[in-house]
ZAPA-905404 format. One record per residue (C-alpha): chain; residue number from 0; residue in three letters; z negated, y, x. Coordinates in Angstrom, 3 decimals. Each point is the difference from the previous one (the first is absolute). Layout:
BEGIN
- cadena	num	residuo	up	north	east
- A	NUM	Ala	Z	Y	X
...
//
This chain:
BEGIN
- cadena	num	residuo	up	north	east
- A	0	Unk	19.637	-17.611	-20.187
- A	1	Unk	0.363	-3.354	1.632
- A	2	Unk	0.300	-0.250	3.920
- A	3	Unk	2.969	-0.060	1.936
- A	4	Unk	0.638	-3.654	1.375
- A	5	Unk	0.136	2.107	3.223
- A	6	Unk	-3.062	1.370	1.158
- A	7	Unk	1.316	2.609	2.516
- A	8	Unk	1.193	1.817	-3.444
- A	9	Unk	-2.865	-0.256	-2.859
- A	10	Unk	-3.948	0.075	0.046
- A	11	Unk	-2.268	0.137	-2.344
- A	12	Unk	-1.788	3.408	1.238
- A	13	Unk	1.415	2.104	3.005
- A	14	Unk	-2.296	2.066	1.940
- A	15	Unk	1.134	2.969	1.710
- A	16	Unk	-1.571	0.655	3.358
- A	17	Unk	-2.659	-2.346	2.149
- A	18	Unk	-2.807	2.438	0.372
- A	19	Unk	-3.552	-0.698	-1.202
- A	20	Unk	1.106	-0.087	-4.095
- A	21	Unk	2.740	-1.715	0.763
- A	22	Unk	-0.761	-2.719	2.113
- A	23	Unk	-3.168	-0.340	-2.117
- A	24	Unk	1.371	-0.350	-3.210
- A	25	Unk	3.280	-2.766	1.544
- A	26	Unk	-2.937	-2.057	1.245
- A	27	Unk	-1.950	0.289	-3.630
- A	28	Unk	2.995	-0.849	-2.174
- A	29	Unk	0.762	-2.961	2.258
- A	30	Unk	-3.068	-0.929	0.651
- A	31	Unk	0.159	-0.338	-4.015
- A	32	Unk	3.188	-2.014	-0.107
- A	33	Unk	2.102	3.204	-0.940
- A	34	Unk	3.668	-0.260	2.375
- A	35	Unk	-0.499	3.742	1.796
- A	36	Unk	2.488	1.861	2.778
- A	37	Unk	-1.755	2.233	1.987
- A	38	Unk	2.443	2.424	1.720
- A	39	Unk	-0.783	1.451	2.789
- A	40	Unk	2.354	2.747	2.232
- A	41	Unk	-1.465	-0.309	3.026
- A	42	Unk	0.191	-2.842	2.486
- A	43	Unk	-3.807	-1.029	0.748
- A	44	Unk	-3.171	2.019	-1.190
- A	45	Unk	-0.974	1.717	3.209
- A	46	Unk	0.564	3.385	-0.553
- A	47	Unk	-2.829	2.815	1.227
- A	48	Unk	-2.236	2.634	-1.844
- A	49	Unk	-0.099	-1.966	-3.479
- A	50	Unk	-2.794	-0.032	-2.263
- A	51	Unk	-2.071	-2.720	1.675
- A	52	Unk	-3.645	0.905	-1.588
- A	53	Unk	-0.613	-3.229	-1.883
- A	54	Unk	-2.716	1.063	-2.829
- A	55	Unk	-2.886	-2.635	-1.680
- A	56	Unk	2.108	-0.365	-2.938
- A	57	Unk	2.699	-1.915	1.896
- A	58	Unk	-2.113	-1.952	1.813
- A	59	Unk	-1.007	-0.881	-2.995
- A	60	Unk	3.143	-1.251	-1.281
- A	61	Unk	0.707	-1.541	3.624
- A	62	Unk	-3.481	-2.400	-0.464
- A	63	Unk	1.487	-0.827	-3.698
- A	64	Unk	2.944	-0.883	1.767
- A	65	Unk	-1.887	-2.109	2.793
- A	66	Unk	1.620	1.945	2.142
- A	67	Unk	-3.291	1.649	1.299
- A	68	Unk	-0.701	-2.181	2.690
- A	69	Unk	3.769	0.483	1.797
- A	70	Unk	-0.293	4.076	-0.662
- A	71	Unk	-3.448	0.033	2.111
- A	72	Unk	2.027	-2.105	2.426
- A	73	Unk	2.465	3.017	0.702
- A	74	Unk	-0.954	3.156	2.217
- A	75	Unk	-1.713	2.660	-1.646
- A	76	Unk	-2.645	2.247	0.246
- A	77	Unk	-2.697	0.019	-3.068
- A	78	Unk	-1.551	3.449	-0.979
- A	79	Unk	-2.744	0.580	-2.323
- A	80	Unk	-1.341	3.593	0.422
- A	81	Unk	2.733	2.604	0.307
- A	82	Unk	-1.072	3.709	1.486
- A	83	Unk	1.123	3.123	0.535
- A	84	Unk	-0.698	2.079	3.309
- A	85	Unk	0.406	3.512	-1.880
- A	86	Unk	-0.790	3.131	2.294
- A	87	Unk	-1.305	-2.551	2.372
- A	88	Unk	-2.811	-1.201	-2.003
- A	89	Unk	0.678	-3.494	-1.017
- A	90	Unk	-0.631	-0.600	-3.763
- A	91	Unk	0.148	-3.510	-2.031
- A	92	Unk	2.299	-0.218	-2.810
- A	93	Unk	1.278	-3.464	-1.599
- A	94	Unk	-2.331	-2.518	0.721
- A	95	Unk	1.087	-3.946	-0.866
- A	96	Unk	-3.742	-1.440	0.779
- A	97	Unk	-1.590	-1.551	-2.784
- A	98	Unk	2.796	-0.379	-2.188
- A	99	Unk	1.131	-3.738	-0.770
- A	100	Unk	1.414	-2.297	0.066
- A	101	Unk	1.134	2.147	3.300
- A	102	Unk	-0.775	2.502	1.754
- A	103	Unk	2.891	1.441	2.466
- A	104	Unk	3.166	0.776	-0.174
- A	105	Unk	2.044	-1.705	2.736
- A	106	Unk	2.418	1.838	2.207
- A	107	Unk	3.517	-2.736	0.397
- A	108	Unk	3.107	0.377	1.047
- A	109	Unk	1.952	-0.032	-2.584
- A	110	Unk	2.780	-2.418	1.681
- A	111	Unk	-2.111	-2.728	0.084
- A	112	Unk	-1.308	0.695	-3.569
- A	113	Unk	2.876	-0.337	-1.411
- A	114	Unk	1.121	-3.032	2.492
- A	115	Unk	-3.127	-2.040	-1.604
- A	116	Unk	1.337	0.703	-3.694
- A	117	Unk	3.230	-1.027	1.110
- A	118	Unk	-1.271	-3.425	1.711
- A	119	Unk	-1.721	-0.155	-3.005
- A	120	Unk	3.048	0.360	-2.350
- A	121	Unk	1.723	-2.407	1.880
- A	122	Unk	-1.901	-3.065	-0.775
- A	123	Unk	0.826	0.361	-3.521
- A	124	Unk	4.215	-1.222	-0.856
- A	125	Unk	0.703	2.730	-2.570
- A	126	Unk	-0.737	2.902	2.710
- A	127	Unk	3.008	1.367	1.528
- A	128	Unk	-0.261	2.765	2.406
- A	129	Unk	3.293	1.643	1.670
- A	130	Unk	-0.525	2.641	2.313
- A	131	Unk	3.131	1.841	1.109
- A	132	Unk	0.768	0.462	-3.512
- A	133	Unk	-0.180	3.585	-1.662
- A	134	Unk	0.214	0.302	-3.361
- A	135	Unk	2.423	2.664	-0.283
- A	136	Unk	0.429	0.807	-4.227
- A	137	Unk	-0.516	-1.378	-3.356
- A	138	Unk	1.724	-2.868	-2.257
- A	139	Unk	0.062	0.845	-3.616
- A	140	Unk	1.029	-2.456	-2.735
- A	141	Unk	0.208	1.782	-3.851
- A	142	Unk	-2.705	2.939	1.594
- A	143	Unk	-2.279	-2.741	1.423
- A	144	Unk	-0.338	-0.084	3.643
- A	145	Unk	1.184	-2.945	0.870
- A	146	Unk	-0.261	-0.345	3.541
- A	147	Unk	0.402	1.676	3.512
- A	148	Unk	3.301	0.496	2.543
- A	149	Unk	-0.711	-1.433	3.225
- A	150	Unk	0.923	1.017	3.839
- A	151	Unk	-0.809	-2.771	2.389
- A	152	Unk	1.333	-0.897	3.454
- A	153	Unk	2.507	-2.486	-1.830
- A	154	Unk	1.165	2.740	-2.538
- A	155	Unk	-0.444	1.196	-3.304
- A	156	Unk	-1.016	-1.840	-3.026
- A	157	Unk	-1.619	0.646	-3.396
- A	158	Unk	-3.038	-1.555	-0.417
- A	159	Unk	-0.631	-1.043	-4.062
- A	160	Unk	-4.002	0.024	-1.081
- A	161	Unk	-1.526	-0.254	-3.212
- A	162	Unk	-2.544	2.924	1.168
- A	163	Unk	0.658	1.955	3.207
- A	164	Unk	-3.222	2.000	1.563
- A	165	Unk	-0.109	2.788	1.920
- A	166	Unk	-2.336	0.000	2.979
- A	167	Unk	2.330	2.624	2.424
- A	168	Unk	-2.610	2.557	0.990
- A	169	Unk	0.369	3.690	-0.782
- A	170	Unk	3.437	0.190	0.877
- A	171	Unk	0.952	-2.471	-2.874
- A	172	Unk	3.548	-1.084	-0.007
- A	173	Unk	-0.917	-1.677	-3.303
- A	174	Unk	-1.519	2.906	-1.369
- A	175	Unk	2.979	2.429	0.685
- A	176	Unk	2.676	-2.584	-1.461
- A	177	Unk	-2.333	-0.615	-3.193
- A	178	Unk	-0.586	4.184	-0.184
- A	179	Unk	-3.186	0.002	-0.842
- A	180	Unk	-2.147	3.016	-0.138
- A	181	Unk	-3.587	1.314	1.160
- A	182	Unk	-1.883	2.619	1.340
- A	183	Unk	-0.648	0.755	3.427
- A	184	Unk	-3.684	1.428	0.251
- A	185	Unk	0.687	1.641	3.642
- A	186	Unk	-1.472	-0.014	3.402
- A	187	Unk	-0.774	2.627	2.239
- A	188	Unk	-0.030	-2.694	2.760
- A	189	Unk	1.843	-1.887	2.316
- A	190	Unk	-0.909	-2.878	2.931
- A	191	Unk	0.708	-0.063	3.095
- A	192	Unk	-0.524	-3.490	1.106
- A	193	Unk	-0.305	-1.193	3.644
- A	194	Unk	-2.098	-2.117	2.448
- A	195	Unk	-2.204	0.748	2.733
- A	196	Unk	-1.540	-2.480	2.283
- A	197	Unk	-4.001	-0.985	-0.379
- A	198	Unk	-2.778	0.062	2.261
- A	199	Unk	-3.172	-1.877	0.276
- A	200	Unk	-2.433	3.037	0.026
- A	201	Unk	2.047	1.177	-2.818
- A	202	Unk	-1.850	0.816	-3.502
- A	203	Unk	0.129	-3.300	-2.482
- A	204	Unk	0.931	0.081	-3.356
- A	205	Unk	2.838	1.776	-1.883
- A	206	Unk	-0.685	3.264	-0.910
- A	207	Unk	1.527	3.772	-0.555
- A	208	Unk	0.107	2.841	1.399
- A	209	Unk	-0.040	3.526	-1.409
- A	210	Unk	-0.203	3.047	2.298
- A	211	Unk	2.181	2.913	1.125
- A	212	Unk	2.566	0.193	-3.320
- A	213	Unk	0.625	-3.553	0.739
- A	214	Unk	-0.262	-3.323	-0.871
- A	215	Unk	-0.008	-3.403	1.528
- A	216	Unk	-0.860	-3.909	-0.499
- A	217	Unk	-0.696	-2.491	2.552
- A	218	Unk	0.256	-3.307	-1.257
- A	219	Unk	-1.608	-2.557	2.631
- A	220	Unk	2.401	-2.985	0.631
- A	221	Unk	-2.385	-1.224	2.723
- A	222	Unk	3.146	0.779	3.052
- A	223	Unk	1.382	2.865	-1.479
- A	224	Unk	-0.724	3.060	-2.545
- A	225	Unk	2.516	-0.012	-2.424
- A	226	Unk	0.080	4.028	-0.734
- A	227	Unk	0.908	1.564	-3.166
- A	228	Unk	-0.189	4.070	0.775
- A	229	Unk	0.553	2.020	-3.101
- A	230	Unk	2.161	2.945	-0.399
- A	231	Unk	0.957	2.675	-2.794
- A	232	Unk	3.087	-1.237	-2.129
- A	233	Unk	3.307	0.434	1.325
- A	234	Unk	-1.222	0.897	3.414
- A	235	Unk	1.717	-2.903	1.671
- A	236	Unk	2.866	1.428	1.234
- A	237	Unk	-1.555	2.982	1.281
- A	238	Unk	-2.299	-2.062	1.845
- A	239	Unk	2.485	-2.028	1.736
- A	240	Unk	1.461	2.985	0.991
- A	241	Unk	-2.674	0.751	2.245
- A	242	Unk	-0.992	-1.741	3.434
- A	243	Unk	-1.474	-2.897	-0.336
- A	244	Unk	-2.924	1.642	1.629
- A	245	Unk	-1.285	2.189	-3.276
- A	246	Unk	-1.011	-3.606	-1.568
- A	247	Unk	-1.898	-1.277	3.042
- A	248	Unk	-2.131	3.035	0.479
- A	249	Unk	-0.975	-0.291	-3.851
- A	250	Unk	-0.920	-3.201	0.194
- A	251	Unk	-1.834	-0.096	3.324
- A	252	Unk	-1.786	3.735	-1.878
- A	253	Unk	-1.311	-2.550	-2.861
- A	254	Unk	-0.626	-3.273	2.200
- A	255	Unk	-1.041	1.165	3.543
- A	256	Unk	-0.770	-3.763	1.163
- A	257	Unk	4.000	-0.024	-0.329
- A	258	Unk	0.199	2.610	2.855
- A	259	Unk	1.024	-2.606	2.280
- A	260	Unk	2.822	-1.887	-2.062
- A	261	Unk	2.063	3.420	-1.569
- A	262	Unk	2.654	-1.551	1.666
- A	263	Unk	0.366	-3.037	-1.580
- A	264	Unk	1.653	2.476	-2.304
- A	265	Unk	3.276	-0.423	1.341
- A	266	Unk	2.314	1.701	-2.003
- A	267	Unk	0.871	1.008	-3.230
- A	268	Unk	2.216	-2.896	-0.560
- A	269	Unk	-3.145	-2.188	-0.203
- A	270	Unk	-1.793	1.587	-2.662
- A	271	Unk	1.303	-0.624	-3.598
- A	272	Unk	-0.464	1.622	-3.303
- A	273	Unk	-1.204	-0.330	-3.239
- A	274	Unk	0.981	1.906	-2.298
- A	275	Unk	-3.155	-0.152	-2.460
- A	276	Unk	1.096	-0.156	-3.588
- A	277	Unk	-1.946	-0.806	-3.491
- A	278	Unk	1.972	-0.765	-3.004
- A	279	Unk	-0.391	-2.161	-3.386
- A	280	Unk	2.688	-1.567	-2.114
- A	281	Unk	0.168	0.904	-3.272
- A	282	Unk	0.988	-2.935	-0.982
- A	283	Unk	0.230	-3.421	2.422
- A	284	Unk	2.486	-1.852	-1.763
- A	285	Unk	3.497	-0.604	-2.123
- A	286	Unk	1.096	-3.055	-1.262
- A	287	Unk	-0.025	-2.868	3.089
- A	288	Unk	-1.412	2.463	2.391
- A	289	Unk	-3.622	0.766	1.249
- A	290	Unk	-1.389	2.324	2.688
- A	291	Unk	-3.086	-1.043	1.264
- A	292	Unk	-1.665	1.924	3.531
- A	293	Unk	1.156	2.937	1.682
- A	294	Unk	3.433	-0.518	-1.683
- A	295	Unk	-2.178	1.090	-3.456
- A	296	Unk	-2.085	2.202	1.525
- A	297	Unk	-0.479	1.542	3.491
- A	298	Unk	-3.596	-0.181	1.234
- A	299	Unk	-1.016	3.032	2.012
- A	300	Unk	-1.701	-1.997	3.820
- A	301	Unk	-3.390	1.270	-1.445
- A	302	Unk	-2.140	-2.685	0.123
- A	303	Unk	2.700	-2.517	1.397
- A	304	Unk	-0.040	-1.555	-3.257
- A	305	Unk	4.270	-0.531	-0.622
- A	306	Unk	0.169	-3.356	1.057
- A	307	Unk	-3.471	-1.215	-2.196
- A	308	Unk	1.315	1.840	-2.963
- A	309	Unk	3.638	-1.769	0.639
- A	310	Unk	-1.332	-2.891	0.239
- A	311	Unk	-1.874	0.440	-2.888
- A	312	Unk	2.949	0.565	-2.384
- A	313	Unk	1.469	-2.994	1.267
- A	314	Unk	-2.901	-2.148	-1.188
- A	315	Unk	-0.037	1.808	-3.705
- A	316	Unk	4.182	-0.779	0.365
- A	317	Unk	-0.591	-3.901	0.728
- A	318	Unk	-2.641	-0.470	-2.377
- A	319	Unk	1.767	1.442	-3.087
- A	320	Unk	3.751	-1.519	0.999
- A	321	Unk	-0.327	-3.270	1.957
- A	322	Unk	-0.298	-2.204	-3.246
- A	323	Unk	3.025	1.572	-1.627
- A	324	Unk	2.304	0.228	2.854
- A	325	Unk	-1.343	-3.585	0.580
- A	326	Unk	0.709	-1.443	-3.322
- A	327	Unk	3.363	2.335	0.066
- A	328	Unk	-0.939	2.077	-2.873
- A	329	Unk	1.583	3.702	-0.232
- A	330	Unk	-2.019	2.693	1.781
- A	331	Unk	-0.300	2.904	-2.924
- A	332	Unk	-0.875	3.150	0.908
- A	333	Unk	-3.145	-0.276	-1.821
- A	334	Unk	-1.006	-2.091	2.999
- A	335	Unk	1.011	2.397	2.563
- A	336	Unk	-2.106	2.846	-1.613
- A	337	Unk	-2.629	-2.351	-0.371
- A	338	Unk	0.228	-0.030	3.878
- A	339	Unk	-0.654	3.912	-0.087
- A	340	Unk	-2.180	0.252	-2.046
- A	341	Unk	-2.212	-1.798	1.814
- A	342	Unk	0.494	1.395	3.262
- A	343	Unk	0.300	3.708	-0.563
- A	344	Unk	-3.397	0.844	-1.224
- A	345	Unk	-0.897	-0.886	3.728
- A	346	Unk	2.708	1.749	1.687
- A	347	Unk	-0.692	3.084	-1.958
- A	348	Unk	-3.505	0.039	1.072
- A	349	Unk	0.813	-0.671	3.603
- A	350	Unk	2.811	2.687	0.123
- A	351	Unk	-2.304	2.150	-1.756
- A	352	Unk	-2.928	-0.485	3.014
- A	353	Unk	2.878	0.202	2.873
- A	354	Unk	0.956	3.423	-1.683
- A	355	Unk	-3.417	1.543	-0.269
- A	356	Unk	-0.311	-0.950	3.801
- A	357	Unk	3.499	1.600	0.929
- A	358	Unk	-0.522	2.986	-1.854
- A	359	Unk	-3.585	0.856	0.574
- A	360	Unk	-0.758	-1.600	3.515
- A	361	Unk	3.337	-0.475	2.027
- A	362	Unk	1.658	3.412	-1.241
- A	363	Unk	-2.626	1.686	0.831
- A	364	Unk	-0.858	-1.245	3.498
- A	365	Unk	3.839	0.326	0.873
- A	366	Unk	-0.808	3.769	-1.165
- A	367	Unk	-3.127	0.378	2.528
- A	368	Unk	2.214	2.186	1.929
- A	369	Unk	-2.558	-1.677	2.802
- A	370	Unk	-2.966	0.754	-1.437
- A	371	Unk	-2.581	-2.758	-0.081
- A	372	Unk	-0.114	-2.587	-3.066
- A	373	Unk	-3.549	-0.125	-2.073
- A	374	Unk	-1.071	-2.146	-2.232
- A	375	Unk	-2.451	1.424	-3.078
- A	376	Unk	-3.495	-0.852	0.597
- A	377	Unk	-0.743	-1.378	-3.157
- A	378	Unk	3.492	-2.831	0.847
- A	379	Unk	-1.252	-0.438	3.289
- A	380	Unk	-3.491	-1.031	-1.847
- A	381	Unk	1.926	-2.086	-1.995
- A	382	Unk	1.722	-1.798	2.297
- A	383	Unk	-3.431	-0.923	1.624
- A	384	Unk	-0.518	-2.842	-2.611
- A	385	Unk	1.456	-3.284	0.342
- A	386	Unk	0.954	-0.019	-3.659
- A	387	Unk	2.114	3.489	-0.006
- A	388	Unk	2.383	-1.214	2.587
- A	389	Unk	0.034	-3.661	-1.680
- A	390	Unk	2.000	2.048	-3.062
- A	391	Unk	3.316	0.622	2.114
- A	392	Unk	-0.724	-3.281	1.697
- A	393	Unk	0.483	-1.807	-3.574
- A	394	Unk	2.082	2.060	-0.964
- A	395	Unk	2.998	-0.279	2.296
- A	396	Unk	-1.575	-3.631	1.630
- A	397	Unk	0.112	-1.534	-3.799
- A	398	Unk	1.286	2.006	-2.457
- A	399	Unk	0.011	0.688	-3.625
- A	400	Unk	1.380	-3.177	-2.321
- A	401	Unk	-0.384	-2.052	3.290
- A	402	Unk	2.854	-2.871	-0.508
- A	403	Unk	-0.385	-3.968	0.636
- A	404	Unk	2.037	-2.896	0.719
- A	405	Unk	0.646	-1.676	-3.745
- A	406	Unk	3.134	-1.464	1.153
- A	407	Unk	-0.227	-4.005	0.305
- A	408	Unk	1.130	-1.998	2.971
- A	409	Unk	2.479	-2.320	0.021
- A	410	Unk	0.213	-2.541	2.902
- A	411	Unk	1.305	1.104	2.784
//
């Protein structure tokens, strides 16, 4: 399909949504010389309570990238020995030492992660990002997608692409207007996320808790805790319904050094939810379309590995299609499940870990009924060894059929 003489109207390859896959795979393709629109409905990045665990495996691609040395340069917090404080006996789990080439996961805002792939983008001429634009349904052309419908401050437009990728999150737009199917695997969680304020004498590290029929993470951002406290499926509502009061006395019951901050808890109004949901495409593609991320499958926050995995696809996407969409050869859908095939052995294996957890771990310390957590002797012997709690550390830190940048470089 050649390009319309006007840009605001054609592109080589639309990409739907500027999260982690997204912005990832606009700066790849350009970065390879490919013209790419990144569309993006919001107006900046800085939106709260996103996946902002950045694994090994993207730093990985970020020092391929030599964009290493500007990521270290952001805020962040780097973790490499996760625990759990179960019963109130604190007990090692994933464990990043000793694995190469690193060994932490870093802890980033995700705002400024995706700012640096953006400033990054932008040094190349064939990147286009427009944010205030929402892709809203589907062109077709002879049952070829053919391009996306546009709302942007200015109005509505259609937006021709020889391949349009979907990188919309869990709540696809894309997804919906292609009707593609999957299966939803379940939860029996959901997150309440919130912040409470940090003290000096306050325990380091990020780490769990599990006591009383409830659950609870404290991730250290060095001011603040961000909190994720989990709850039974569905139990929002009813929550909410109660004073705030019921979800500062369990807190303060699993973290007593928080005694003196349960008001920082405001309100209802400043905790939000996550609805926890794991599901798996069938099927990622139809002729000129690809889902790639969360829009293909929805991680469970297990392991905080959405955004690695996402990112992850993006690099499999922009190594098989940069030199055709380059060379403006016709994307087949050979390609696409090309793209699939590649990725889903590892999502399958992931979603297959987060599920085992849910099921075995989180259901049934939700079901305490407040009687204390225990861990099986022979586990917690287990998890004495460095090399037991290296497994999940690999695992989610690196992953199976770990991708790399093949994509060449163009001059900026």
């Amino acid at each position: 399909m050649p390009l319309d003489p006007n840009p605001l109207h054609s592109t080589r390859c639309c990409v739907v949504g500027g999260g982690p896959a997204g912005m990832m795979l606009g700066l790849l393709l350009a970065r390879a010389g490919v013209a790419v629109t990144v569309l993006e409905k919001h107006s900046d990045f800085l939106r709260d309570f996103r996946g902002d665990t950045v694994h090994p495996s993207t730093l990985q691609i970020l020092q391929e990238l030599g964009l290493l040395q500007k990521f270290k340069q952001l805020p962040q917090r780097r973790e490499s020995l996760l625990s759990g404080l179960i019963a109130g006996r604190e007990q090692p789990v994933v464990d990043f030492r000793g694995l190469r080439p690193f060994d932490y996961l870093a802890l980033v805002p995700q705002w400024d992660f995706l700012n640096l792939l953006a400033d990054a983008g932008r040094r190349y001429p064939s990147f286009d990002l427009r944010m205030r634009h929402t892709a809203t349904g589907l062109m077709r052309d002879g049952g070829r997608v053919a391009g996306v419908r546009v709302e942007s401050p200015d109005g509505a437009y259609e937006l021709r692409a020889d391949l349009v990728v979907a990188c919309d999150g869990r709540h696809s737009t894309i997804r919906a207007a292609a009707g593609l199917k999957g299966t939803d695997y379940g939860a029996p969680m959901d997150v309440l996320w919130f912040r409470m304020p940090r003290s000096a004498h306050d325990p380091q590290g990020t780490f769990g808790i599990a006591n009383h029929g409830h659950l609870m993470v404290l991730l250290n951002r060095n001011e603040y805790w961000q909190t994720a406290f989990v709850v039974p499926k569905g139990s929002d509502a009813e929550l909410r319904a109660q004073p705030i009061d019921r979800l500062r006395d369990a807190v303060v019951r699993l973290a007593p050094f928080l005694s003196d901050r349960r008001d920082s808890i405001e309100s209802w109004d400043a905790i939000s939810t996550l609805a926890v949901q794991v599901d798996r495409l069938d099927r990622w593609h139809t002729p000129g379309l690809l889902l790639i991320g969360d829009a293909a499958h929805a991680m469970s926050p297990i392991g905080g590995v959405g955004i690695n995995l996402a990112i992850q696809d993006a690099v499999a996407a922009a190594n098989a299609l940069a030199t055709p969409l380059r060379e403006g050869r016709r994307i087949d859908e050979a390609q696409l499940a090309a793209v699939q095939r590649r990725r889903e052995l590892p999502v399958r294996v992931v979603q297959r870990v987060q599920l085992a957890i849910q099921n075995r771990v989180i259901s049934r310390a939700l079901e305490a009924d407040g009687r204390p957590p225990r861990i099986p002797w022979l586990l917690r012997l287990l998890l004495s060894l460095r090399v037991v709690r290296n497994r999940p550390a690999r695992l989610f830190g690196y992953g199976i059929r770990q991708e790399h940048v093949r994509t060449p470089e163009l001059a900026p």
